[in-house]
C-alpha positions in Angstrom: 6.6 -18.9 -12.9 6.2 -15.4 -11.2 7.6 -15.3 -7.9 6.9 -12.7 -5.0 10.0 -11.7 -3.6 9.2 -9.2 -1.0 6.3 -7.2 1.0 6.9 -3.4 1.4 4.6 -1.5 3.6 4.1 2.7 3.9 2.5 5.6 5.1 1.3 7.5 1.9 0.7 11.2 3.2 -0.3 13.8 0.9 1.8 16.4 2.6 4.6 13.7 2.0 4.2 14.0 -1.9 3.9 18.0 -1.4 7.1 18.3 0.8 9.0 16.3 -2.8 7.3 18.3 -5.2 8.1 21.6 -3.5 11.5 20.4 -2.8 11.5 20.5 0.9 12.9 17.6 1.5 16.1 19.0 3.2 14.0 20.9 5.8 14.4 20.4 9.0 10.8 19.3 10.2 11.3 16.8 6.9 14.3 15.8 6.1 13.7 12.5 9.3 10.9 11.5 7.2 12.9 11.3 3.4 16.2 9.3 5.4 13.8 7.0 6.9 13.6 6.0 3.0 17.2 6.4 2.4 17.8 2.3 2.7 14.6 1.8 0.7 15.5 3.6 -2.7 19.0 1.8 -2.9 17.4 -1.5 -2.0 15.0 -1.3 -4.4 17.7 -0.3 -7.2 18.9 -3.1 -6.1 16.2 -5.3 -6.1 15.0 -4.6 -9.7 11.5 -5.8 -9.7 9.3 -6.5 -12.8 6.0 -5.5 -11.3 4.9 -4.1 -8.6 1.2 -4.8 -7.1 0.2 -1.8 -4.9 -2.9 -1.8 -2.7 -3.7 1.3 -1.9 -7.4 3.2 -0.8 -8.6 6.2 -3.8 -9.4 9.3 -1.8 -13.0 10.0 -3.4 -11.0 10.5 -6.7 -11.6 7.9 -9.3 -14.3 6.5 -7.4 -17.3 8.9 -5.9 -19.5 8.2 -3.3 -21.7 7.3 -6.2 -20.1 4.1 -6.6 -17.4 2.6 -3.9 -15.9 -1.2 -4.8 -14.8 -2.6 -2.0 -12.1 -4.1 -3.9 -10.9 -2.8 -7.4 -8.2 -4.2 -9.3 -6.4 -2.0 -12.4 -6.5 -3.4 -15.9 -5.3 -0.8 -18.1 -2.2 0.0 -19.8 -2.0 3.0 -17.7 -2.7 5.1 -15.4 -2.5 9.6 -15.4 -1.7 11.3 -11.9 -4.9 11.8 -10.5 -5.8 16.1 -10.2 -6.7 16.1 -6.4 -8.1 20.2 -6.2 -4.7 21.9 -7.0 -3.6 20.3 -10.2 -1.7 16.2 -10.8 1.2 15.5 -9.0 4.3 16.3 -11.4 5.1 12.9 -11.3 5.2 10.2 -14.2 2.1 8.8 -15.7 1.8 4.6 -14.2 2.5 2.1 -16.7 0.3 -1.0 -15.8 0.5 -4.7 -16.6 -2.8 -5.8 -17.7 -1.8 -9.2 -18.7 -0.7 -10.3 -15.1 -4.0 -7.7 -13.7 -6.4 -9.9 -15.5 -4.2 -13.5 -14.7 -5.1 -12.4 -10.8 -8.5 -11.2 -11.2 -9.2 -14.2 -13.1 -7.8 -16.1 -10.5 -9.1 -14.4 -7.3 -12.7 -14.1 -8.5 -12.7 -18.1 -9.3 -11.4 -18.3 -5.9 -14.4 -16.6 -4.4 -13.7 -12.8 -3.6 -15.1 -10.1 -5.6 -13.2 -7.7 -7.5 -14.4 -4.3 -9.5 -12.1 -4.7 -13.2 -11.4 -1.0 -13.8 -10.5 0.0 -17.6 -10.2 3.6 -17.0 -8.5 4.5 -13.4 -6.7 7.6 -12.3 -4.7 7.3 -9.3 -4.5 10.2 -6.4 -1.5 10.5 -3.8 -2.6 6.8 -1.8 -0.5 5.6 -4.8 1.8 8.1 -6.3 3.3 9.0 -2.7 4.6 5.3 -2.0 6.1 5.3 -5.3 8.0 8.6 -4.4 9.2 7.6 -1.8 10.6 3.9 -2.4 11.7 5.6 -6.1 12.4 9.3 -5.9 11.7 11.8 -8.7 12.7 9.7 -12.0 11.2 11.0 -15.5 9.8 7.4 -15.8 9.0 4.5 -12.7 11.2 2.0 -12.9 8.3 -0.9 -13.4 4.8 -1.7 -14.0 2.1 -1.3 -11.2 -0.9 -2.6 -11.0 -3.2 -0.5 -8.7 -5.8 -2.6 -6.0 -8.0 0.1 -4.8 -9.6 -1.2 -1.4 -12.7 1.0 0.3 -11.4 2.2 3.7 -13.3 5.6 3.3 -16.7 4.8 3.2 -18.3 2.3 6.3 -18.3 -0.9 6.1 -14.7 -1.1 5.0 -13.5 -5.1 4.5 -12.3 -6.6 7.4 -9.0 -7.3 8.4 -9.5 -10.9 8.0 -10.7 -10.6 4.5 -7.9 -8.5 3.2 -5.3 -11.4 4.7 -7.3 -14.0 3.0 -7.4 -12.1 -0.1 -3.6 -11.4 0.0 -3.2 -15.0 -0.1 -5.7 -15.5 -3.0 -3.4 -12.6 -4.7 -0.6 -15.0 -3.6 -1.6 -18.3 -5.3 -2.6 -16.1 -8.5 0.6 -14.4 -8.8 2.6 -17.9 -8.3 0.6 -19.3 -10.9 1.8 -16.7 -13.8 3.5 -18.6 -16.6 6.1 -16.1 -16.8 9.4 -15.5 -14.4 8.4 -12.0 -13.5 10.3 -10.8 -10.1 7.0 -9.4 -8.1 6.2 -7.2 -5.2 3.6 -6.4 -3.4 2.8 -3.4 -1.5 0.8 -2.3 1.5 0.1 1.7 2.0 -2.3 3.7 3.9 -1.6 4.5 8.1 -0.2 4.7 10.2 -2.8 5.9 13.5 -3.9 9.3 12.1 -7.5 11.1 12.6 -8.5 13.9 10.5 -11.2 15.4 11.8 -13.8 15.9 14.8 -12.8 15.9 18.6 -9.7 13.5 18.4 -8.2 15.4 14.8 -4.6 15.3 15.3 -4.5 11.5 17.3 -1.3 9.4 17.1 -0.8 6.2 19.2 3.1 5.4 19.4 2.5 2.6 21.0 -0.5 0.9 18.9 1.8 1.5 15.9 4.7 0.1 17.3 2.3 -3.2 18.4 0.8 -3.0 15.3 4.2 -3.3 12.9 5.6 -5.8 15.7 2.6 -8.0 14.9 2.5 -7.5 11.3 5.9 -9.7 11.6 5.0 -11.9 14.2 1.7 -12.8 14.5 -0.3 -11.5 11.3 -2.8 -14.2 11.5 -3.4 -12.9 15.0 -3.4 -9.5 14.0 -5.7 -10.3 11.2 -8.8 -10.9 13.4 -8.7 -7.4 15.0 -11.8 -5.7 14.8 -12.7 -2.7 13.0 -13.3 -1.1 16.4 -9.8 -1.6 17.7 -8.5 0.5 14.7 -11.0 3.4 15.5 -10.8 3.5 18.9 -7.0 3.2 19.3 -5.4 4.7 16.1 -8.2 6.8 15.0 -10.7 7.1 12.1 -8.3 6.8 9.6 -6.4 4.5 11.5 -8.5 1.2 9.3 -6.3 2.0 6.3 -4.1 0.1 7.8 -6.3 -3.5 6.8 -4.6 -3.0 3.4 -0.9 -3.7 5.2 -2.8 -7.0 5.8 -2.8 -7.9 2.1 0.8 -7.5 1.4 1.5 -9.5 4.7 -0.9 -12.3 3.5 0.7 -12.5 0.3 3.8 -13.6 2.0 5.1 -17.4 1.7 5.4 -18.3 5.4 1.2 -18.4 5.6 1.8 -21.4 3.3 4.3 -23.1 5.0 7.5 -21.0 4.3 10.3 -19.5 6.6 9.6 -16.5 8.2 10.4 -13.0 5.9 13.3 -11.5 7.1 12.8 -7.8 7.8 15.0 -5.9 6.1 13.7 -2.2 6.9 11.8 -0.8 9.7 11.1 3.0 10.2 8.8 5.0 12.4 8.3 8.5 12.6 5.8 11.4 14.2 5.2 13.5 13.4 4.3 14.3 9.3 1.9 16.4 9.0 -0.9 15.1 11.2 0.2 11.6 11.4 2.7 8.8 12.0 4.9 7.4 9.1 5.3 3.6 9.2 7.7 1.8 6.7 8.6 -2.0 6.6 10.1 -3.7 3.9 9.8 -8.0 4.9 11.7 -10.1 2.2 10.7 -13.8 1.3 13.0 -16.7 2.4 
């Protein structure tokens, strides 16, 4: 059977993927931000995993304000580099698995949470970014993704508590998988950042740090925040951060397991105008 072996969560900032593609990764105001991954890329080489199931938010790309599932789960075979105003990402195209994307949403729409099946998807920086970073700048990803777009642009976003039940819906449909496939499953979005109006430019050291130290501790705790917390104290975009609380509810010690051993933790402000959180948690 398909087993998850690991949680990784990460910032996904846009001027992240910019800083790789122009090669400025060596500059001085970056190169904090591209070590805090240096771990990361050799533990994933080392790692090897079969698929990869990243939840990430679309950034009014594939889905307009026409139309915004709250949840969206990727079927297809692949997936092109989304053009975001100034041309794709030169990164590679996303090979998908739609076999095990249709096993889950089979799975977690019999167990009661609604999912948009999405054919036709591409994907913008919320997903290319985390790839670049845990992978670098290889002519092909190592592994099939499967993209989980989750609102967190447009209000009401899901709440916290949803997304950590869902993660273990995505838990108990990945287990079930009739084939040994090595599995991860990946938060992004965050960390306390606030784009625009009187507070543009807000980080909260401390909420982060609070937030990653519960994220490991106490997630079912954590998972019961309210939407206002994440406004008021880490900022409008600060709610991406629900989706970190899918990964962590996919993990095995909600069902009774040991506790994930942390094998990464990284914090830095600034990038750009926000705070870059990474944690990598590994099933016992």
């Amino acid at each position: 059977m398909a087993r998850i072996s690991s949680s990784v969560y990460t910032s996904h900032v846009p001027a992240v993927g910019a800083a790789l593609d122009l090669g400025k990764t060596a500059e001085a105001y970056w190169q904090p931000v591209f070590k805090g991954y240096d771990f990361s890329k050799q533990w994933e080489e080392e790692q090897q995993p079969d698929v990869i199931f990243l939840v990430f938010n679309d950034h009014a790309t594939a889905f307009s304000l026409d139309l915004i599932p709250t949840f969206a789960i990727g079927t297809a075979a692949e997936f092109q580099p989304a053009d975001e105003g100034w041309g794709p990402r030169p990164v590679p195209k996303v090979i998908g698995h739609p076999k095990l994307a249709a096993h889950i949403a089979q799975s977690v729409i019999q167990d009661d949470f609604d999912l948009t099946i999405v054919n036709k998807m591409d994907v913008d920086h919320g997903l290319t970014v985390p790839l670049s970073l845990m992978f670098g700048q290889p002519q092909a990803w190592p592994c099939p993704v499967i993209p989980f777009a989750v609102n967190v642009v447009q209000y009401p976003p899901p709440s916290g508590r949803r997304c950590f039940m869902l993660g273990q819906a995505i838990r108990k449909a990945i287990e079930s998988y009739d084939e040994p496939l090595n599995v991860q499953v990946w938060g992004t979005g965050g960390m306390s950042h606030q784009l625009q109006g009187p507070r543009a430019g807000l980080i909260n050291k401390e909420w982060d740090t609070m937030f990653l130290d519960r994220l490991i501790d106490d997630p079912d705790g954590l998972s019961k925040m309210p939407h206002l917390d994440y406004v008021r104290e880490a900022g409008s975009e600060g709610i991406e951060l629900v989706m970190w609380l899918i990964a962590r509810g996919a993990m095995s010690d909600l069902r009774g397991g040991k506790k994930p051993t942390v094998r990464h933790r990284f914090y830095h402000v600034p990038a750009s105008n926000t705070a870059v959180g990474h944690l990598i948690l590994e099933n016992n």
